[in-house]
Short mmCIF file of the C-alpha atoms (twelve columns), coordinates in Angstrom:
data_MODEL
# 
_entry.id   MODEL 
# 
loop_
_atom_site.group_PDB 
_atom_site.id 
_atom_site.type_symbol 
_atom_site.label_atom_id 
_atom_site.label_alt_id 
_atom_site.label_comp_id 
_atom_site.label_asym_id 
_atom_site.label_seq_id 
_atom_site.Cartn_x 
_atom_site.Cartn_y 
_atom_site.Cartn_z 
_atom_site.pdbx_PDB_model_num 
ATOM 1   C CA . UNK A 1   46.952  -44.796 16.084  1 
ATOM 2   C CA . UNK A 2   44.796  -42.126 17.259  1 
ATOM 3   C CA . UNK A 3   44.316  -38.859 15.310  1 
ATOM 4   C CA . UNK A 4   45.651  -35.626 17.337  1 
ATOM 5   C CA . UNK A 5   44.233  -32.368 17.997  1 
ATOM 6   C CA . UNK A 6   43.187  -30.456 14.641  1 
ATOM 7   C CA . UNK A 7   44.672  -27.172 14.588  1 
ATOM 8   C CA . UNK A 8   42.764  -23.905 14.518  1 
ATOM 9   C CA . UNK A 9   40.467  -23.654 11.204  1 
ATOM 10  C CA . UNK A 10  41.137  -20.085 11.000  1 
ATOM 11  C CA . UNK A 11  44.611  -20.980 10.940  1 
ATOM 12  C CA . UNK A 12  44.478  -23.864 8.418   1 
ATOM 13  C CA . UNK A 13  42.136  -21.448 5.838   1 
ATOM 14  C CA . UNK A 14  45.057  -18.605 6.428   1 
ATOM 15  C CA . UNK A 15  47.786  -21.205 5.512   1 
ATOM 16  C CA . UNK A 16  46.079  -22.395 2.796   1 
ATOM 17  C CA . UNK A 17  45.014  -19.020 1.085   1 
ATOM 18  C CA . UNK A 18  48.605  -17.640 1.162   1 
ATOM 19  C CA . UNK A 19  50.026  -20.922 0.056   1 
ATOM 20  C CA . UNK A 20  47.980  -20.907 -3.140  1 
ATOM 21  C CA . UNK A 21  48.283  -17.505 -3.841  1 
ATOM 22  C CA . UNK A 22  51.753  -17.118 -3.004  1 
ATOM 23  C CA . UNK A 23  51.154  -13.865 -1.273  1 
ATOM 24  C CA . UNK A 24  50.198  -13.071 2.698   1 
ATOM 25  C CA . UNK A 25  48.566  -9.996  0.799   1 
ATOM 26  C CA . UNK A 26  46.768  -11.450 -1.758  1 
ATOM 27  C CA . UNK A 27  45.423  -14.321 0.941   1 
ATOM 28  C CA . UNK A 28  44.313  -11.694 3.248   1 
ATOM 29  C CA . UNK A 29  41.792  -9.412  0.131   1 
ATOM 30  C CA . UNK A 30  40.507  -13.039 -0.529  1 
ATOM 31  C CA . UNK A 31  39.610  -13.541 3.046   1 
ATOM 32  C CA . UNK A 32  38.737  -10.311 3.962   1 
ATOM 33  C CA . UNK A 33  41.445  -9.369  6.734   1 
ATOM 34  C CA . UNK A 34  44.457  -7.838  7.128   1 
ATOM 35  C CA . UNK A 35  48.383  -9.250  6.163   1 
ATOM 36  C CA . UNK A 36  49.247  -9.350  9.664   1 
ATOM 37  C CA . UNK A 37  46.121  -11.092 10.533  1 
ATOM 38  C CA . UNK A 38  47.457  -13.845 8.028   1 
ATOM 39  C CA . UNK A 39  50.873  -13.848 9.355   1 
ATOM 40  C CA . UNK A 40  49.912  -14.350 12.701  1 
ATOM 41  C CA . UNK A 41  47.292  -17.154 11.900  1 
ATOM 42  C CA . UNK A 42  50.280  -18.765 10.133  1 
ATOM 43  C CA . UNK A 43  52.551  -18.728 13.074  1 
ATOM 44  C CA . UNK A 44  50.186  -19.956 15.308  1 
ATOM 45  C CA . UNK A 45  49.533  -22.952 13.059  1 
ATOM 46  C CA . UNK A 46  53.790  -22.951 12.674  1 
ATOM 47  C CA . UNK A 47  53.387  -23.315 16.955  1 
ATOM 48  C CA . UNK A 48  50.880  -25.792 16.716  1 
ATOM 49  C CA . UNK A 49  52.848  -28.023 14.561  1 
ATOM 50  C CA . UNK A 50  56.385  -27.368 15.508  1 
ATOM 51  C CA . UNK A 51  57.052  -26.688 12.281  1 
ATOM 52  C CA . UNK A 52  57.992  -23.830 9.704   1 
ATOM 53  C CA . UNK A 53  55.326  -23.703 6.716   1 
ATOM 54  C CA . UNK A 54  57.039  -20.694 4.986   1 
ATOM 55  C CA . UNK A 55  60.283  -19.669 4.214   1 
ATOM 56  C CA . UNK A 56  59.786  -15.487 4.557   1 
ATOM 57  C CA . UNK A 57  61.814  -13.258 2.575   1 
ATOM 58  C CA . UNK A 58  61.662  -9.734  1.596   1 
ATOM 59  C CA . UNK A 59  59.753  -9.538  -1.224  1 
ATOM 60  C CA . UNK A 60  58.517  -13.293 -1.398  1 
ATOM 61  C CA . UNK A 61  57.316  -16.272 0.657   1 
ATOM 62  C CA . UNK A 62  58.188  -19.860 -0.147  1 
ATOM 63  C CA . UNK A 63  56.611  -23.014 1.215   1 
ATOM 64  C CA . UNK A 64  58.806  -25.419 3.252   1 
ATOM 65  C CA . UNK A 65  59.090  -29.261 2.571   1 
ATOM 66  C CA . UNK A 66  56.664  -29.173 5.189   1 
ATOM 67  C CA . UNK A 67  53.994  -26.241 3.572   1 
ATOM 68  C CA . UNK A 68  54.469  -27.924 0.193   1 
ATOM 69  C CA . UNK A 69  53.597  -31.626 1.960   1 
ATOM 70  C CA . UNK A 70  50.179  -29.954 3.796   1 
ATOM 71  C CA . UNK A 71  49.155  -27.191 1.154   1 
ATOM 72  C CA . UNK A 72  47.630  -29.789 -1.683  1 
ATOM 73  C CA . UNK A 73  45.790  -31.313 1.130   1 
ATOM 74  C CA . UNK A 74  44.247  -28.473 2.267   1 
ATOM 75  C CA . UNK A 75  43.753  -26.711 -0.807  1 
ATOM 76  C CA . UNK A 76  41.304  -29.773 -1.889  1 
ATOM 77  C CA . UNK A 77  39.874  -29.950 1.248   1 
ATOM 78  C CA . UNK A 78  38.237  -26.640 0.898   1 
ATOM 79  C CA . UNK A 79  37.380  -27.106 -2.297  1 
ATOM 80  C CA . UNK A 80  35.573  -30.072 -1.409  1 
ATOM 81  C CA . UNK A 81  34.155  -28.268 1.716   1 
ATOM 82  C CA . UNK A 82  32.837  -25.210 -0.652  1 
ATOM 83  C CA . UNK A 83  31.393  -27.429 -3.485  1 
ATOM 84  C CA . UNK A 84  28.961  -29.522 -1.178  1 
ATOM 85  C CA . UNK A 85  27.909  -26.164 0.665   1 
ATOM 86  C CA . UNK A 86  26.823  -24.721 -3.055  1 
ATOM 87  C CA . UNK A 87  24.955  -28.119 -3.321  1 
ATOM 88  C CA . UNK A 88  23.322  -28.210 -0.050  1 
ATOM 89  C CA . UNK A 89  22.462  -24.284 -0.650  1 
ATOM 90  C CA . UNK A 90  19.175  -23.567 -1.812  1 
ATOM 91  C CA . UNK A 91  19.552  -21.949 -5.711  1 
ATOM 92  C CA . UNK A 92  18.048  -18.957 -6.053  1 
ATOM 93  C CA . UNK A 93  15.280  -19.109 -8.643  1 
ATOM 94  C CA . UNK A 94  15.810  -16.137 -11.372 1 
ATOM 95  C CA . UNK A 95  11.915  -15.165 -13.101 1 
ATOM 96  C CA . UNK A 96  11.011  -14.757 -16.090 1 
ATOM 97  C CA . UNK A 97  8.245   -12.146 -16.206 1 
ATOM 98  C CA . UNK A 98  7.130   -11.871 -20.436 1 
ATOM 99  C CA . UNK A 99  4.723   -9.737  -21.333 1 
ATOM 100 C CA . UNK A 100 2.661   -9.391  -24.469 1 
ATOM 101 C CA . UNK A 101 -0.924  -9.115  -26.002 1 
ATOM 102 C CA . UNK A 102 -3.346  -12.198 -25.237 1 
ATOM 103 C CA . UNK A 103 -3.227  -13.364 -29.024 1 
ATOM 104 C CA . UNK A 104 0.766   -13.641 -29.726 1 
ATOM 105 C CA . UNK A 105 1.058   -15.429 -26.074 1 
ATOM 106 C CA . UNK A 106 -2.005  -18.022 -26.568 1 
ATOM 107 C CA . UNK A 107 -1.465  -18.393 -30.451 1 
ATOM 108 C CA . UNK A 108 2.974   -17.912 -30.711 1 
ATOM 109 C CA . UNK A 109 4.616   -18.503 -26.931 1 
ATOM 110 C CA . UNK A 110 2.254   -20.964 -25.107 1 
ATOM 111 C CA . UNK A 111 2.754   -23.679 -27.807 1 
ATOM 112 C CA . UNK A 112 5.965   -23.534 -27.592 1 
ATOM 113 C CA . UNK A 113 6.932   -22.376 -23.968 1 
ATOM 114 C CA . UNK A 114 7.750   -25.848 -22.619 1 
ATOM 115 C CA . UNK A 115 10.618  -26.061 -24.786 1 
ATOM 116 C CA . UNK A 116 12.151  -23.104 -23.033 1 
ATOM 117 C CA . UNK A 117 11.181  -24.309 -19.516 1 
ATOM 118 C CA . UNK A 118 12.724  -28.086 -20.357 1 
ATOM 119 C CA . UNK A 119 15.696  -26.418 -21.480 1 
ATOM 120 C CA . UNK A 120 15.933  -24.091 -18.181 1 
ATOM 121 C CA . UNK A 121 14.481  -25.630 -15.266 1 
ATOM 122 C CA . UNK A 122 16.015  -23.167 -13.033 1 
ATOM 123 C CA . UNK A 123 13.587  -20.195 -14.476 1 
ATOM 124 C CA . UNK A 124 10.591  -19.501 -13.065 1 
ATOM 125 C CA . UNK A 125 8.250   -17.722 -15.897 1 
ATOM 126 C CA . UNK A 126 5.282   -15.562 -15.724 1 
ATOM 127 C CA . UNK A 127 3.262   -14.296 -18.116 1 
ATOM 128 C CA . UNK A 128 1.984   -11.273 -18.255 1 
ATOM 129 C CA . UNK A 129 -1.282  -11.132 -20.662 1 
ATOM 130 C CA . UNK A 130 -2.037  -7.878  -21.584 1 
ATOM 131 C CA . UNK A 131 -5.293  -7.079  -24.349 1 
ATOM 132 C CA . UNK A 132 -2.402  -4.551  -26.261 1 
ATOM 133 C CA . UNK A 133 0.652   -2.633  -25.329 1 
ATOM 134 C CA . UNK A 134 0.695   1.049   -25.162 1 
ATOM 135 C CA . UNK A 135 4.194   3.081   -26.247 1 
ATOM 136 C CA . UNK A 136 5.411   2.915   -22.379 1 
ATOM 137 C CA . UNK A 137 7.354   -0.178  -20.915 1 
ATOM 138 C CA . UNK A 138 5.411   -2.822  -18.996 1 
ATOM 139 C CA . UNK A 139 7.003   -1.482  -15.251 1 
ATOM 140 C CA . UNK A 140 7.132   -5.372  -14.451 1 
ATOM 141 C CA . UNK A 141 8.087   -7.005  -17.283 1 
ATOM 142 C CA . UNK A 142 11.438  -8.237  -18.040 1 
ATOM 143 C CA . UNK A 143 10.622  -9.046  -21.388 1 
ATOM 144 C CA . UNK A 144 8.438   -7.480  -23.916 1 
ATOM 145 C CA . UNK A 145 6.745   -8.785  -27.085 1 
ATOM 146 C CA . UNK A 146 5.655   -6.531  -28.708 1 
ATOM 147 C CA . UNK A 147 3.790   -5.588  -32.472 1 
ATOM 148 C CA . UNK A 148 4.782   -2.071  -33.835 1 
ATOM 149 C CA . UNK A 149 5.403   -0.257  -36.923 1 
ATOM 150 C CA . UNK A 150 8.918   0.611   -35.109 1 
ATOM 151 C CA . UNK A 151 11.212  -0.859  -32.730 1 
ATOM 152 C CA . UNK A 152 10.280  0.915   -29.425 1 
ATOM 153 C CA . UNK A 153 12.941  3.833   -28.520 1 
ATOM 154 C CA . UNK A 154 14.590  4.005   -25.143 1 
ATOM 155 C CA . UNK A 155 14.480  -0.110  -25.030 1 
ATOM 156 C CA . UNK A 156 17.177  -2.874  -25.836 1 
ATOM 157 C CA . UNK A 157 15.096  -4.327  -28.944 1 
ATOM 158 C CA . UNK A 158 16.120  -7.404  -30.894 1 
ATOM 159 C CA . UNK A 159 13.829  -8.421  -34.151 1 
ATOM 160 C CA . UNK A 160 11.467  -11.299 -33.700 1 
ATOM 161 C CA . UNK A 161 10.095  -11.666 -36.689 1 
ATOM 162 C CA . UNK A 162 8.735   -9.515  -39.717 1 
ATOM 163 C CA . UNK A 163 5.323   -10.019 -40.258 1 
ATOM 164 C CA . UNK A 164 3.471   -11.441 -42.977 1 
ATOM 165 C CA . UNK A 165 -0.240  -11.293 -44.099 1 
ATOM 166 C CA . UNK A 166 -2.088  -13.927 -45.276 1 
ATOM 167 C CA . UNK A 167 -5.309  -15.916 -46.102 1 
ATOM 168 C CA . UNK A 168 -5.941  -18.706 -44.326 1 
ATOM 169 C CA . UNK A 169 -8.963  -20.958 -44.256 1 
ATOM 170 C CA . UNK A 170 -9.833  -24.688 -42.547 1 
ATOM 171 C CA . UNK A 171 -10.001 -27.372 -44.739 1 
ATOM 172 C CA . UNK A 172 -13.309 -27.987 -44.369 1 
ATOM 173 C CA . UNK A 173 -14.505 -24.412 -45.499 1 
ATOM 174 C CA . UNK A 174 -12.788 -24.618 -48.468 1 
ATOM 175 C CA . UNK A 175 -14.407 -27.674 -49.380 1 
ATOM 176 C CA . UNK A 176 -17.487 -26.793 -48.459 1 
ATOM 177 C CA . UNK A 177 -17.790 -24.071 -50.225 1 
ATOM 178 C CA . UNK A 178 -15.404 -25.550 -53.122 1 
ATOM 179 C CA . UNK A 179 -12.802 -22.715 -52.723 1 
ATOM 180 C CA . UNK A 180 -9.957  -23.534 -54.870 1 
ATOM 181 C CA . UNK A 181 -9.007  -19.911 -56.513 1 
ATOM 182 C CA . UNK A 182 -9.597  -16.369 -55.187 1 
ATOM 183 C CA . UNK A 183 -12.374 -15.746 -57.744 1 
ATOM 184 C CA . UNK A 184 -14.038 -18.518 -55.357 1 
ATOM 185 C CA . UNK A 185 -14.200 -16.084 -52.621 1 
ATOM 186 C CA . UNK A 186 -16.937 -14.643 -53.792 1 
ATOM 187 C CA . UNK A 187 -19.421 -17.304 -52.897 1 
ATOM 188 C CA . UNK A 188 -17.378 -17.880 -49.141 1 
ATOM 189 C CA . UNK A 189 -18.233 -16.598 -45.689 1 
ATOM 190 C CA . UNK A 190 -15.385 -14.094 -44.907 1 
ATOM 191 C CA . UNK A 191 -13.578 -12.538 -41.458 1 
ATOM 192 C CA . UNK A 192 -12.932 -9.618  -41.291 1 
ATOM 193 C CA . UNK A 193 -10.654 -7.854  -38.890 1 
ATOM 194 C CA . UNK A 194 -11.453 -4.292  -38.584 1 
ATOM 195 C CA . UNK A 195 -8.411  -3.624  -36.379 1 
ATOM 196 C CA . UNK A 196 -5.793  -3.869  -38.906 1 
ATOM 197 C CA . UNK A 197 -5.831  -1.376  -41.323 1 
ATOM 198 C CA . UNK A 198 -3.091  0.298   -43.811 1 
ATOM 199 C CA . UNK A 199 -1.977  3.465   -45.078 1 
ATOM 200 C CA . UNK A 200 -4.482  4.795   -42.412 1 
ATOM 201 C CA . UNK A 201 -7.709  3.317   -43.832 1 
ATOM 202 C CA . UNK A 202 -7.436  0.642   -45.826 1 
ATOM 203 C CA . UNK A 203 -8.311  -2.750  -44.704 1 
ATOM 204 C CA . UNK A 204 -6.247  -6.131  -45.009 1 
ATOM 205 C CA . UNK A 205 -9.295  -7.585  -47.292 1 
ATOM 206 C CA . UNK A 206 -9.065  -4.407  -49.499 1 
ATOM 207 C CA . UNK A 207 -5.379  -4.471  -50.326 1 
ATOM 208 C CA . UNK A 208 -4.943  -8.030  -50.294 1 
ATOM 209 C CA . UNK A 209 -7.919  -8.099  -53.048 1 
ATOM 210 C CA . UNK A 210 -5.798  -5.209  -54.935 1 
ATOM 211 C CA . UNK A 211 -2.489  -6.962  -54.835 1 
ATOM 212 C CA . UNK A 212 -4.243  -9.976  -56.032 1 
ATOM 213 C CA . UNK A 213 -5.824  -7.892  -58.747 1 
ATOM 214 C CA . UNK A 214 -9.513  -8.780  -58.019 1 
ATOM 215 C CA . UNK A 215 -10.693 -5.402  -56.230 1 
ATOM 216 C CA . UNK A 216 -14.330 -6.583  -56.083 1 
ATOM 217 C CA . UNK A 217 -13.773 -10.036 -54.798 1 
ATOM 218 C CA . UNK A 218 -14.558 -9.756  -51.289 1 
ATOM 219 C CA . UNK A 219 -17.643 -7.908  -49.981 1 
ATOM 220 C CA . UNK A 220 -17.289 -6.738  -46.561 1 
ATOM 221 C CA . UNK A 221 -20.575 -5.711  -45.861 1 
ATOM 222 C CA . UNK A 222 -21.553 -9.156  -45.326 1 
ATOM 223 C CA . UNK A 223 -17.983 -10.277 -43.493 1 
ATOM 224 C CA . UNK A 224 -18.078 -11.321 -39.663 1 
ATOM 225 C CA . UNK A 225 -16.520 -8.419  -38.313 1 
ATOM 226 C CA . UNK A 226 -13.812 -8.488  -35.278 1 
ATOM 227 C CA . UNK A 227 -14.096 -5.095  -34.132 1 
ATOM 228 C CA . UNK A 228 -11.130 -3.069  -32.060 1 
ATOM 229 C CA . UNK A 229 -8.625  -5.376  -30.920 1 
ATOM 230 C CA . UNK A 230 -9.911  -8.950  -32.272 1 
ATOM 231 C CA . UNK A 231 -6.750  -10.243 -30.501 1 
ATOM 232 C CA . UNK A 232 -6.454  -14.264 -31.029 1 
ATOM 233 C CA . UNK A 233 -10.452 -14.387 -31.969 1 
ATOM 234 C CA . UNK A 234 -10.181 -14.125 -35.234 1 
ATOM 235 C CA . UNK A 235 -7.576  -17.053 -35.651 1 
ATOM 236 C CA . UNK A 236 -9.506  -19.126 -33.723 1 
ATOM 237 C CA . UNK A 237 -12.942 -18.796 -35.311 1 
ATOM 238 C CA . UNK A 238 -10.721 -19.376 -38.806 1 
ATOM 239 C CA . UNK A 239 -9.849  -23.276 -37.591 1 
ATOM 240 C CA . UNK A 240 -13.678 -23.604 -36.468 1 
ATOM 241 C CA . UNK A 241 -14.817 -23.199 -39.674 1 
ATOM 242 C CA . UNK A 242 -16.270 -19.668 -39.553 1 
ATOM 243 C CA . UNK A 243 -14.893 -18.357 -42.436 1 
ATOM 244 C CA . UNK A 244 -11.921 -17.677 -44.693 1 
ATOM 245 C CA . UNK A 245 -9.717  -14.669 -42.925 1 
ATOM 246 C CA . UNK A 246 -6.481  -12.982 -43.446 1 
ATOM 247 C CA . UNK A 247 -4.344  -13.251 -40.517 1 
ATOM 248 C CA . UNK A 248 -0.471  -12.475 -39.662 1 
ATOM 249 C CA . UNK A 249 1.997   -15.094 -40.426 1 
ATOM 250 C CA . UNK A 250 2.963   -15.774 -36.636 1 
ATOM 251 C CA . UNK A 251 0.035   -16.050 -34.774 1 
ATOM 252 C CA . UNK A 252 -1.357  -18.794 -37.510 1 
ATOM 253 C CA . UNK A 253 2.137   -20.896 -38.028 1 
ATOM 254 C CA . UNK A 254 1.110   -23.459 -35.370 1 
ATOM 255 C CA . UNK A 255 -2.006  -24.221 -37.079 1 
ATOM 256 C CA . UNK A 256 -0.502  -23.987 -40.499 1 
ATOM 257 C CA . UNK A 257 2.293   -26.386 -39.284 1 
ATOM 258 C CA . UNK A 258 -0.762  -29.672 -38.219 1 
ATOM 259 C CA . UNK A 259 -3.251  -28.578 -40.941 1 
ATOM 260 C CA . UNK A 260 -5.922  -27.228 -39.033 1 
ATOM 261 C CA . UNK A 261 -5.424  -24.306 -40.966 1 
ATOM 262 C CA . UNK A 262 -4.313  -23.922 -44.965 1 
ATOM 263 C CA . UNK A 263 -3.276  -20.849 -46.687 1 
ATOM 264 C CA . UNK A 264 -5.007  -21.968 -50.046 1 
ATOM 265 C CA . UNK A 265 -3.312  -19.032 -52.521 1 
ATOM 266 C CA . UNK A 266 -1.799  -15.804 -52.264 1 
ATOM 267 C CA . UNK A 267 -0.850  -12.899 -52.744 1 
ATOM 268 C CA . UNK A 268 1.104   -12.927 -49.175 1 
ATOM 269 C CA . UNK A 269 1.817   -9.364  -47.778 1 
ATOM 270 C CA . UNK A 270 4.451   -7.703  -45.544 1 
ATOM 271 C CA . UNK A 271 2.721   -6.111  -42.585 1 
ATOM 272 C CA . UNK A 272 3.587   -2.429  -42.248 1 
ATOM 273 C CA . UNK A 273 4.051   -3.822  -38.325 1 
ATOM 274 C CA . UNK A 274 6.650   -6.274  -36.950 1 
ATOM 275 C CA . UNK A 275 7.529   -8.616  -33.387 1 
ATOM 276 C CA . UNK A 276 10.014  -7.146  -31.191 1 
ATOM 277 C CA . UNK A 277 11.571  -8.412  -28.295 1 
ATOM 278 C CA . UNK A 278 12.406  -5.547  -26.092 1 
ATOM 279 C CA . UNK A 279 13.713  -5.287  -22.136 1 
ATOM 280 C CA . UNK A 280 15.252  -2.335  -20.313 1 
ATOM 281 C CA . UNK A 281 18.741  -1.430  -21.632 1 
ATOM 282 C CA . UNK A 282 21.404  -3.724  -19.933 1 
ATOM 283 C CA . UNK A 283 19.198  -6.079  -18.718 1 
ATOM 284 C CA . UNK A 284 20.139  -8.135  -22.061 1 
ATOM 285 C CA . UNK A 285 23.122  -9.869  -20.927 1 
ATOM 286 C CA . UNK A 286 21.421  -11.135 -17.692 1 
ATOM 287 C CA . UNK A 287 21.597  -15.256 -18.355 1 
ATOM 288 C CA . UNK A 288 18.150  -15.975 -17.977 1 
ATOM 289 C CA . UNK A 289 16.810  -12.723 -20.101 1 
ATOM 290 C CA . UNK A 290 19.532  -13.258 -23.006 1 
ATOM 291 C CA . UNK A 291 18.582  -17.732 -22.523 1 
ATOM 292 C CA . UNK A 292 15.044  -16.264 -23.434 1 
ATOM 293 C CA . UNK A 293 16.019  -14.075 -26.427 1 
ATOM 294 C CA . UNK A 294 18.239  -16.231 -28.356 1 
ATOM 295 C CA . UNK A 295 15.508  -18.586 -28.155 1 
ATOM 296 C CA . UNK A 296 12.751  -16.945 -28.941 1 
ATOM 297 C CA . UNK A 297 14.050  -15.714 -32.383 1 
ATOM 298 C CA . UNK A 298 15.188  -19.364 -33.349 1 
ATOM 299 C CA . UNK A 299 11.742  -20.381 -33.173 1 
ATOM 300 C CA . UNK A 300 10.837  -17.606 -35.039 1 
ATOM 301 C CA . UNK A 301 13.087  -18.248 -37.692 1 
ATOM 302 C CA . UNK A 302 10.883  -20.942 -39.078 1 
ATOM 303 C CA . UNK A 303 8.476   -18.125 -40.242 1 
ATOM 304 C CA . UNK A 304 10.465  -15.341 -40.855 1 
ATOM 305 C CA . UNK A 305 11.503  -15.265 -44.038 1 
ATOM 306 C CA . UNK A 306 9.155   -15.237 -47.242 1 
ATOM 307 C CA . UNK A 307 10.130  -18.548 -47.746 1 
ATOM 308 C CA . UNK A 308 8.825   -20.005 -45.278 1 
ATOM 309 C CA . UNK A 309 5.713   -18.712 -46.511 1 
ATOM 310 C CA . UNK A 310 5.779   -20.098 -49.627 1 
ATOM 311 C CA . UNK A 311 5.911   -23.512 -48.423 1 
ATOM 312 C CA . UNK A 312 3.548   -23.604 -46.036 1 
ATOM 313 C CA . UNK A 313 1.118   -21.705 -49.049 1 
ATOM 314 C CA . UNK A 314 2.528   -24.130 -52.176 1 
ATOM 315 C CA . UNK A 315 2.505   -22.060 -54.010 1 
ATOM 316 C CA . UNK A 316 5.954   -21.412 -56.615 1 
ATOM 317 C CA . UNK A 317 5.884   -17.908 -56.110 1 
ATOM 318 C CA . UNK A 318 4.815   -14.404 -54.450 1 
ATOM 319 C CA . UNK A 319 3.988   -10.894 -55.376 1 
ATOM 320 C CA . UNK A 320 4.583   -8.244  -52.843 1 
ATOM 321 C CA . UNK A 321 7.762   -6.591  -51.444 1 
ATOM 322 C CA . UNK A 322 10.874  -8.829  -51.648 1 
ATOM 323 C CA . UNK A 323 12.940  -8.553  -48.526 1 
# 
């Protein structure tokens, strides 16, 4: 039997509309007319057929045997209709821009980045490498890490992780120069990073060697200095074999996690700075900015807590601030 002469689409979207919402009015805000645009869609499509679709009262509409025998039809229909057009529609592709200094991005977030981006395919991520970050926001950036004594004002900020300070050391250095105690650094090459200083003027070396309660142990005049901002240098002439240096607790956990570096004793310090994740205000619950956030502080997670530190040390115990 052949198939007859399809009816108006306008008319059959119209129909279908009011018949699921129950309302000419409420079919006509979804489709962006007017009731009596609806109405008279319907009648036509009542013409076509030769049939009544609606029974119209006052205050209400009903669907005839005949509305009620075409409406589920329809209704999946355009469902069908609307899903394959959202598949055959190219997605738009949300970015990612992060920005942050050159050492937490090549030391912290590269190593780990491509379990973000298997997790989120549909994010497109750029990285914005910057040698430090001033007070202001990054104009571009959707993201900010950054390393301050303060969470940034004006910002949405969420912790990353509270720094720690540390020595750290290659195996091979510390057998090579038999290190096995801090009195042993003494006889060692050592790095020092003139960038990081406390209390205004004293140096990581100095109040690590105070904490530790060996003031004289470390003589700086004869260090490998990394002048104003070392950035990743210093981490990465640590796991060449350089020297012994003291370092924060993120940018060395990588190495510390496959042995290429070993924190051989403490003390272990808080840093009077900490990581921040910060993006304009609002921007937070956007799905691929807040995807990126929850994220990036549970892979920080492994390394923010003193604990942490202790294992990765061995050692049973540490001075310095609890927290």
């Amino acid at each position: 039997m052949p198939l007859s002469r399809m009816p108006k689409l306008g008319a059959l979207r119209a129909f279908e509309a009011a018949a699921r919402r129950g309302s000419f009015k409420d079919a006509a805000q979804e489709l962006s007319v007017t009731p009596g645009a609806i109405s008279q869609q319907i009648k036509m499509l009542e013409d076509d057929l030769g049939v009544a679709l609606f029974v119209r009262k006052t205050r209400a509409i009903h669907l005839t045997p005949a509305g009620q025998q075409l409406q589920p039809t329809l209704s999946d229909a355009f469902l069908q209709i609307r899903q394959v057009v959202d598949d055959v529609r190219p997605k738009a592709t949300p970015t990612l821009r992060i920005s942050s200094t050159n050492a937490l991005i090549s030391k912290w977030l590269l190593p780990r980045l491509h379990l973000f981006t298997t997790d989120h395919p549909e994010v497109q991520v750029h990285i914005d490498s910057q040698q430090s970050l001033g007070d202001g926001a990054e104009p571009d950036a959707d993201i900010e890490i950054r390393y301050a004594n303060a969470p940034p004002k004006d910002m949405h900020v969420e912790l990353l992780h509270r720094e720690l300070m540390l020595v750290v050391a290659s195996p091979e250095v510390l057998d090579t120069y038999n290190v096995t105690s801090a009195e042993d650094l003494r006889n060692a090459p050592i790095l020092h990073d003139t960038h990081f200083v406390h209390a205004g003027s004293i140096s990581s070396w100095e109040l690590w060697a105070q904490h530790a309660g060996l003031p004289d142990v470390v003589d700086l005049s004869k260090a490998v200095r990394f002048e104003r901002p070392p950035g990743g240098q210093i981490v990465d002439a640590a796991i060449a074999g350089v020297g012994i240096a003291i370092c924060g607790s993120l940018l060395t956990h990588s190495a510390l996690a496959d042995g290429r570096l070993v924190c051989p004793f403490g003390p272990i310090l808080e840093s009077e700075r900490d990581y921040y994740l910060c993006c304009s205000r609002g921007r937070e619950s956007e799905p691929h900015i807040r995807d990126f956030l929850s994220w990036a502080r549970r892979e920080a997670a492994v390394v923010s807590t003193l604990q942490a530190m202790r294992e990765a040390s061995d050692r049973p115990s540490l001075p310095g601030k609890e927290g």
